[in-house]
C-alpha positions, -999 to +999 in steps of 0.1 A: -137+147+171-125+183+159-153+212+154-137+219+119-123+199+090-092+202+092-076+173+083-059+166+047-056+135+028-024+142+003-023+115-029-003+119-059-022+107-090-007+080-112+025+085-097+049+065-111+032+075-147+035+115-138+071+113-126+074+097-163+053+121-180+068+154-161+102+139-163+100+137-205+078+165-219+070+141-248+053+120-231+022+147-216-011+140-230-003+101-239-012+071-226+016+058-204+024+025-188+052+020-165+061-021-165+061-045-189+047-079-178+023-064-149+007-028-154+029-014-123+012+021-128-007+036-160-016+076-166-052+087-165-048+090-207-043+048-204-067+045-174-098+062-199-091+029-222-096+004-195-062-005-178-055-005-145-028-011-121-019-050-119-035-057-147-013-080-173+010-060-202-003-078-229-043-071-220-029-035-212-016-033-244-045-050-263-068-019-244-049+005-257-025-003-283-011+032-287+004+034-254+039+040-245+050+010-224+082+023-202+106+004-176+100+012-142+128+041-127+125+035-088+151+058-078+136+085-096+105+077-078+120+078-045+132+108-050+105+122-064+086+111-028+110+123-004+108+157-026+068+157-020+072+145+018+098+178+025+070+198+010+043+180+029+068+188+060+076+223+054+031+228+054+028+212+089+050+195+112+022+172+116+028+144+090+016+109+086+030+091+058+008+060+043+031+053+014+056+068-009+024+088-027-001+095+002+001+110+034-024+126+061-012+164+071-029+178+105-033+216+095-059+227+126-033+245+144-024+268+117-050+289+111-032+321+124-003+318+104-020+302+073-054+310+071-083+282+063-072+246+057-090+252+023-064+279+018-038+255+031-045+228+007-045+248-022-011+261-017+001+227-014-016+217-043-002+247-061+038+251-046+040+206-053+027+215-089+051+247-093+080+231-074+081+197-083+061+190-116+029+166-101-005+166-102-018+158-064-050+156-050-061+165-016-098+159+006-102+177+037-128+170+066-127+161+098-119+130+098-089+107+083-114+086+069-134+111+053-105+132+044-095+103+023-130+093+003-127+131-001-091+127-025-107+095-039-140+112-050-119+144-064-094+129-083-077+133-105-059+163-104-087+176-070-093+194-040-124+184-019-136+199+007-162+184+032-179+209+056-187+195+085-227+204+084-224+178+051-208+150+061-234+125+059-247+143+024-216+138+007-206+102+027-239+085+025-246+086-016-216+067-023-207+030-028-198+006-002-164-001-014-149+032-004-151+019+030-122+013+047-121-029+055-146-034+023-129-058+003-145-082-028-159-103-005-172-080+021-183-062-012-204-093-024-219-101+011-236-064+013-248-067-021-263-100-019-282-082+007-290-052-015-265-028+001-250-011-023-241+029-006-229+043+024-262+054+037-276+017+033-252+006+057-256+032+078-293+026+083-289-015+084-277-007+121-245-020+140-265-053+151-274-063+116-241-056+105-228-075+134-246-110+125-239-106+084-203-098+087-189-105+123-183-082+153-150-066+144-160-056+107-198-048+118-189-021+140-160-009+118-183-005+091-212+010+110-188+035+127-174+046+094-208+047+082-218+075+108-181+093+098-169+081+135-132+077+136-115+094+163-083+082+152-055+114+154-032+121+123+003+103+139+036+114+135+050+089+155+033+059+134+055+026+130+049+006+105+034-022+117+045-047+094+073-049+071+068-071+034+076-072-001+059-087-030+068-097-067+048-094-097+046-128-121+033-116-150+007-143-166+035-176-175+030-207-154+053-206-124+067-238-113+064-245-073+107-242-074+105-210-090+079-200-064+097-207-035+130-194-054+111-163-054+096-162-018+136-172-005+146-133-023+113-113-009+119-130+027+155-119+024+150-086+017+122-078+045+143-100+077+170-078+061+149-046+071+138-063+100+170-065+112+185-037+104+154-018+123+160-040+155+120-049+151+115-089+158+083-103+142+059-128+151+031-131+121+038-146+088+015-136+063+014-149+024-004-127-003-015-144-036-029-130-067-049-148-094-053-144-131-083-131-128-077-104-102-091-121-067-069-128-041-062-149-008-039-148+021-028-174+044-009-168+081+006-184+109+019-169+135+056-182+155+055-188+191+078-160+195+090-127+178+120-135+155+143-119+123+161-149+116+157-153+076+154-190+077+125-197+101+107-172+090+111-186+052+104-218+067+069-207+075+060-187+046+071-222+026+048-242+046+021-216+037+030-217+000+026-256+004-011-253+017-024-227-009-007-247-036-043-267-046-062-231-046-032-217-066-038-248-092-081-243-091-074-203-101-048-210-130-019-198-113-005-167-097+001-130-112+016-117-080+033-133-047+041-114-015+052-119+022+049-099+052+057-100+086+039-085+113+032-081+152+067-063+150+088-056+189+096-023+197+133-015+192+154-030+218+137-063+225+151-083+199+178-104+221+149-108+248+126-127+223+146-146+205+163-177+236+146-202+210+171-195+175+197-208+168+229-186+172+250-199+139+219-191+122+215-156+136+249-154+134+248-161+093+223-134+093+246-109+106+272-115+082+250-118+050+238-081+066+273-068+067+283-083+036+251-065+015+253-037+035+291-029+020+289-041-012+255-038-025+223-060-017+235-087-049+269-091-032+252-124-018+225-142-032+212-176-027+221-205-054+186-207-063+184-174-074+221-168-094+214-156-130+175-152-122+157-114-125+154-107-084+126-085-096+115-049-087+127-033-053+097-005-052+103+025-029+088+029+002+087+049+031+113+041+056+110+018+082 
């Protein structure tokens, strides 16, 4: 690993919420939500009364009755990003973007023409402020990982710096969940086993960690623990999976309605997929609960495919086995799909002897068809007259 921290961790706070607030003066200082049904993004004024993204509108609103509740403005979010990302591009050529608010800048090679990275970061802080009307905050260390606990400790509004001779002071005081891979249940497994910071894992030892919580996630966890991740920031980074998702709100969905809904988000990632050349192989179903757990089911397809229909015909058959869980937890809040394992460019006619041509055929007409006239030109009959829900912004493919 590098000598000196010089890595930055970039992350917009409440993003959708400041585009809002900087976009209509009025708003500055208040408590704003932006979605109705599902708490798609909430200002630090509506976080201090308890809500929090994905929570439902009407608890939101209960929390905090004086809020502003505001209909999401996508576009203006996306260009609000690609605004940021220029800025984040014209401070390093080194750029790896996590998603439309976040990135990871390399700035080690600049210290002749830019000075310190401390210096660095807050000039970036200071021009995206100026410039573009955000709050960001940045970490630094020298490592990705730490770079971003750094952010998530100094938000909002931050810049944290972690010198390389404190590392382990800063890293080991905090809680186990700001460890990368440390979901609710990983979560509940170390505290049933009173491990509750950084340092305790750390000191449990890869071998302990190893029996409680497998091989894979006990030496993830005991590397991260020891601030070992070698990992380089990537400019070259595809994404390796392509999904969308749809938030339900808190009414009863009907299994129709479900797979209504799963038939629009699979058409709209084999659309990308397509459009990318990238085949995939892994189908993966995300599911939210009332009460804010979730669950995933996957399968993966004996080879890598984009054709719409068999890949909807797996993420079905997945809906169909977490329909008795769905029914135990009162329903869903949110539904998503991805597809992952994606082929390199190219290799898409190579992998794909087993579909069936009029099918892929269909595809590529549908794709023409939307790609002219708009992505509602063509819908299915299930979903004519229906909401086709939120296309969020995202980096591109």
């Amino acid at each position: 690993m590098r000598e000196t921290a010089s890595i930055l961790h970039a992350d917009l706070d409440a993003f959708y919420a400041s585009v809002e607030q900087r976009d209509f003066p009025w708003l500055r200082g208040r408590p704003v939500i932006v979605g109705g049904g599902v708490v798609l993004a909430c200002s630090y004024e509506a976080k201090a009364r308890g809500v929090r993204t994905a929570m439902g509108g009407r608890t939101a609103r209960q929390l905090c009755p004086e809020a502003i509740v505001l209909p999401p403005r996508m576009s203006a979010y996306s260009e609000a990003s690609k605004a940021v990302f220029a800025v984040f591009r014209d401070t390093t050529p080194w750029v790896e973007g996590l998603s439309i608010d976040e990135a990871f800048l390399d700035v080690g090679g600049l210290y002749k023409i830019a000075g310190p990275p401390e210096g660095i970061a807050r000039r970036l802080r200071e021009r995206i402020r100026r410039e573009l009307g955000l709050p960001i905050t940045v970490g630094v260390a020298r490592t990705k990982f730490l770079a971003k606990v750094a952010s998530q400790v100094a938000k909002p509004d931050g810049l944290l710096v972690v010198p390389p001779d404190r590392e382990l002071a800063f890293l080991h005081p905090l809680p186990v969940s700001l460890l990368w891979g440390v979901g609710n249940v990983t979560e509940a497994k170390l505290h049933e086993r009173g491990i509750r910071t950084v340092g305790q894992v750390a000191r449990l030892g890869e071998a302990a960690l190893v029996s409680l919580l497998g091989v894979g996630a006990g030496r993830h966890l005991n590397a991260l623990a020891h601030n070992r991740d070698p990992r380089p920031v990537d400019t070259g980074r595809r994404r390796g999976s392509m999904g969308a998702q749809r938030a339900l709100g808190s009414r009863p969905r009907s299994r129709a309605e479900l797979e209504a809904i799963l038939a629009g988000l699979v058409d709209r990632i084999t659309g990308r997929m397509r459009a990318a050349n990238r085949p995939g192989r892994t189908v993966t179903l995300r599911l939210r609960f009332p009460d804010f757990t979730r669950a995933t089911r996957s399968r993966s397809l004996p080879r890598a495919t984009t054709t719409t229909q068999t890949i909807l015909d797996t993420a079905r058959d997945l809906l169909t086995e977490a329909l008795p869980l769905i029914a135990e937890r009162g329903g869903l809040t949110l539904i998503g799909v991805s597809v992952g394992n994606l082929g390199r460019n190219g290799h898409m006619q190579l992998e794909l002897p087993f579909e069936r041509q009029d099918q892929n055929s269909l595809d590529s007409a549908l794709d023409a068809v939307r790609k002219r006239f708009g992505s509602q030109a063509v819908t299915r009959g299930a979903l004519v007259g229906k909401d086709p829900g939120l296309v969020m912004p995202m980096l591109p493919d």
